[in-house]
C-alpha positions, 0 to 999 in steps of 0.5 A, a space after each residue: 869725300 864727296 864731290 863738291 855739290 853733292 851730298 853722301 845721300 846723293 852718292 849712296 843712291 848712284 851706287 849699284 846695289 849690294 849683294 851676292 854676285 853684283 860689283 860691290 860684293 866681288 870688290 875686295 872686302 876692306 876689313 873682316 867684318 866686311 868680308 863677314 857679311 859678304 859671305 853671311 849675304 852668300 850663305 843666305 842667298 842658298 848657294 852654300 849645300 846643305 851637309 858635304 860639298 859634293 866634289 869632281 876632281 879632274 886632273 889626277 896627277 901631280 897636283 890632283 893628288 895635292 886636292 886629293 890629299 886636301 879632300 882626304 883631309 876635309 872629310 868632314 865638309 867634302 866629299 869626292 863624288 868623281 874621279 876625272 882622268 884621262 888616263 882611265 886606270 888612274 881614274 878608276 884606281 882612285 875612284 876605287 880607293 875613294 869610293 866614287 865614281 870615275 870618268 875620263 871626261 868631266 861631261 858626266 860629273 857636272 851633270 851629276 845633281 850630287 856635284 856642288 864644285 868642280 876642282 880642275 887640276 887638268 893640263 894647262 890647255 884644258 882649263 878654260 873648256 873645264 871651267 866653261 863647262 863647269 859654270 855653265 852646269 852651276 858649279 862652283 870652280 876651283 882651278 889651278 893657273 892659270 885659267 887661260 893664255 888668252 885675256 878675253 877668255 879669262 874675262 868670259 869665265 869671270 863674267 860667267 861666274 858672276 852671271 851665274 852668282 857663282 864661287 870661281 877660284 884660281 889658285 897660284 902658289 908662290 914657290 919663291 921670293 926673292 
């Protein structure tokens, strides 16, 4: 309710403004209809690539192969556009298999115009330098956990990707309650 003298109009107009990448459209969505709309308001903002997404894996071990196997899957939306490893023969192999380019560092592939989301699957203490890159080149990023040890970097991330009106996902995969 409102508060006590002011009208709902009055408080409508103090709001911030809606839309892609403001507050109110990173808040989370009360109902499915609202989540509806804020993906509608996205996909006409023109973030959404026309035809597959153009995806660069980095980080090919074990949960890499989990994305791979994803991509693999979602042929018809993704396509893997670079293979990112340290290890230039697991990076070459896949890239092979995959028919894609290969690297063992990410600089090319978020340089790549063909590139619309980076899946980072990397070591932990890579993660934040991945993603930095990753926004800072326009991309949208889906990482594993966690994005950071460090609060303040995290908030950097997030804050960059809202800068940027840019999708930033961090996955977590719950393995057992109790």
């Amino acid at each position: 309710p409102p508060e006590a003298g002011r009208t709902e109009a009055a408080e409508a107009q103090e709001a911030p403004a809606s839309g892609p990448g403001t507050a109110a459209a990173m808040a989370y969505p009360e109902s499915k209809a609202e989540l509806a709309r804020n993906l509608s308001e996205q996909l006409d903002a023109g973030f959404v690539p026309k035809g597959k997404w153009g995806v660069a894996l980095v980080g090919l071990g074990r949960s890499g192969n989990f994305h791979l196997t994803s991509i693999k899957n979602l042929s018809e939306l993704v396509e893997l556009k670079w293979a990112v490893d340290v290890d230039q023969r697991r990076a070459e192999m896949i890239a092979k298999d995959m028919r894609c380019k290969w690297a063992t560092s990410l600089d090319e592939a978020v340089a790549d115009l063909g590139v619309d989301m980076v899946i980072i699957a990397s070591t932990t203490d890579t993660h934040f330098p991945f993603i930095m890159k990753s926004l800072n080149a326009k991309k949208a990023v889906f990482t594993e956990k966690p994005i950071s040890h460090e609060v303040h970097e995290v908030q950097e991330a997030v804050d960059l990707a809202v800068k940027n009106n840019l999708p930033f996902v961090c996955g977590y995969q719950r393995r057992c309650d109790l």
